[in-house]
C-alpha positions as CSV (number, residue, x, y, z in Angstrom):
1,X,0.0,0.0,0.0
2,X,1.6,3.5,-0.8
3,X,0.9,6.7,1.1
4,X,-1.5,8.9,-0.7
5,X,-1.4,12.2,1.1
6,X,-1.2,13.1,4.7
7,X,-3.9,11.5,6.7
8,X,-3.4,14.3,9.9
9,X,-1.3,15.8,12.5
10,X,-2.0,16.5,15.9
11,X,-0.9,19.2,18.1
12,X,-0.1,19.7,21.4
13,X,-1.4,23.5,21.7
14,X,-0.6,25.6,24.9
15,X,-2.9,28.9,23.5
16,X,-5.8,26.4,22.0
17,X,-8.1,29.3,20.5
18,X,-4.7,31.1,19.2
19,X,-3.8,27.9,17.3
20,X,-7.2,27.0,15.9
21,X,-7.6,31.2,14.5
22,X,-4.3,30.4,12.9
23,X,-5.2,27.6,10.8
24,X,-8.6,28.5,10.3
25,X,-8.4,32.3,9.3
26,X,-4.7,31.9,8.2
27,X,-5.3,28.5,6.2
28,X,-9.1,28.0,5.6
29,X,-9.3,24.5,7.7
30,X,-12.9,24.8,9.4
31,X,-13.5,23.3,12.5
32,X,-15.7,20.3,12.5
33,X,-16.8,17.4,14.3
34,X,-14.8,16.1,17.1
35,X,-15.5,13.0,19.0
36,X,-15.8,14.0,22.6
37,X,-12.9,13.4,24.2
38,X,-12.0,14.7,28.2
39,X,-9.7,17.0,27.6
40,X,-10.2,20.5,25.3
41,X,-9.6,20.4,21.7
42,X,-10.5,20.7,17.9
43,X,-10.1,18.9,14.6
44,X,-9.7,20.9,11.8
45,X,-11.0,19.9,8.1
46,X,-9.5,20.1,4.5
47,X,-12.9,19.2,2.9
48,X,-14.6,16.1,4.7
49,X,-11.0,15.2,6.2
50,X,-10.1,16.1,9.7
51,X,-6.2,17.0,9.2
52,X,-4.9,19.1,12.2
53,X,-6.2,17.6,15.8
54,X,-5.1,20.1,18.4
55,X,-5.5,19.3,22.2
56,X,-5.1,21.5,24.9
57,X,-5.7,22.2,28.4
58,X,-3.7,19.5,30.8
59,X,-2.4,17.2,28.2
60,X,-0.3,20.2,26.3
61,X,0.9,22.0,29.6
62,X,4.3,21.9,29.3
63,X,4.4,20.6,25.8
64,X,7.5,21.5,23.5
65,X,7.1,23.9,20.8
66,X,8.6,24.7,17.6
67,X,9.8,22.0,15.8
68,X,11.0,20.1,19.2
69,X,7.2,19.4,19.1
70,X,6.6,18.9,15.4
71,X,9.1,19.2,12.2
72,X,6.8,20.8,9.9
73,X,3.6,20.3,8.7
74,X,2.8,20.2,4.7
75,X,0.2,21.2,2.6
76,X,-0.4,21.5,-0.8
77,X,-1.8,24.6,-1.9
78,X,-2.8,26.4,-4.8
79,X,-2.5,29.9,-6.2
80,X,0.5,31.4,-4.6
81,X,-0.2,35.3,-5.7
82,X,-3.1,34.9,-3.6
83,X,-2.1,33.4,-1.1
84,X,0.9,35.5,-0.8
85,X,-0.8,38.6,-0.6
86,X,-3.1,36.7,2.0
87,X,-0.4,36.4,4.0
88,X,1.3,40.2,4.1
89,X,-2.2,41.0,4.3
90,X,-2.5,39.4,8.0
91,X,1.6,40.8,8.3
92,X,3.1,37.6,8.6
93,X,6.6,36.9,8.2
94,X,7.0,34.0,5.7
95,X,10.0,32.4,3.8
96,X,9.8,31.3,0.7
97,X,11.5,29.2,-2.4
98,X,11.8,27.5,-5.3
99,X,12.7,23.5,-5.4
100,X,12.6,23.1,-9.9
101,X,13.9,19.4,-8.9
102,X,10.6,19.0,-6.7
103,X,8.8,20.9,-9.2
104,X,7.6,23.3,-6.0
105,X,7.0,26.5,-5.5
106,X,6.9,26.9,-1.4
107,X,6.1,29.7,1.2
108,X,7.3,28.5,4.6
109,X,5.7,30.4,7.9
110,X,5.1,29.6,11.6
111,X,1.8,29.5,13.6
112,X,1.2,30.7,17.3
113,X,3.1,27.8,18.6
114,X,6.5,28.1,16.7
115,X,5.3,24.8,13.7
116,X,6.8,25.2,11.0
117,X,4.4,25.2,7.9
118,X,5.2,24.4,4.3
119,X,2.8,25.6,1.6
120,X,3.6,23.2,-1.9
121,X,2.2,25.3,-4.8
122,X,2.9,23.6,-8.3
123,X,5.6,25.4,-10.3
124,X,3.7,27.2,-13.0
C-alpha cells in the first residue's frame, strides 16, 4: 500500500483558541466534528477530512514547541499570488522558495506555537 497524502497531525497546543484562528483564518481548515474526548480540543477539516487535531488544556501544559514538538507540517496549496498577498495581508513573516527538482513552489511560515508550515504550490 503507498501513502496517498497526509492522513493528519496532531498538536499539542498551549494557547488552543490562538492555534485554531491560525489555521482557520490563516489557512481556511474549518473546524468540525470532534469526537468527545476529556480533555479541550478541535479537529480541523481540509474538505470532509479532519487533518490538524489540536489538544489542549492539561495534556499540552508543558508541551515542546517549535519544531521540538513537530518538524513541519505540509500542505499542498494552490495559487501562490493569492495566497501570498493573503499572508502580508495578515503581516506575517514567511520564507519562501523554489525546489525546480521537486517541481515546487513553497512559502514557509510559523503559527502561534512556533510549527513550522510548508505551503507546496505547483511550479507554474
Amino acid at each position: 500500500m503507498a501513502v496517498k497524502g497526509i492522513d493528519h497531525c496532531t498538536i499539542l497546543a498551549a494557547d488552543l483558541a490562538a492555534t485554531r484562528d491560525f489555521y482557520v483564518d490563516v489557512l481556511g481548515l474549518t473546524e468540525g466534528a470532534r469526537p468527545p474526548f476529556d480533555f479541550p480540543g478541535h479537529w480541523l477539516y481540509c474538505g470532509d477530512h479532519p487533518v490538524v487535531h489540536l489538544v489542549g488544556g492539561e495534556r499540552a501544559r508543558g508541551a515542546a514547541t517549535g519544531s521540538a514538538a513537530v518538524d513541519h507540517i505540509a500542505f499542498a496549496a494552490a495559487d501562490i499570488d493569492a495566497v501570498r498577498a493573503h499572508l502580508q495581508a495578515l503581516g506575517l513573516d514567511f520564507d519562501e522558495r523554489k525546489s525546480p527538482r521537486l517541481g515546487q513552489h513553497q512559502l514557509f511560515l510559523r503559527d502561534p506555537n512556533g510549527i513550522r508550515i510548508e505551503l507546496n504550490f505547483p511550479l507554474a
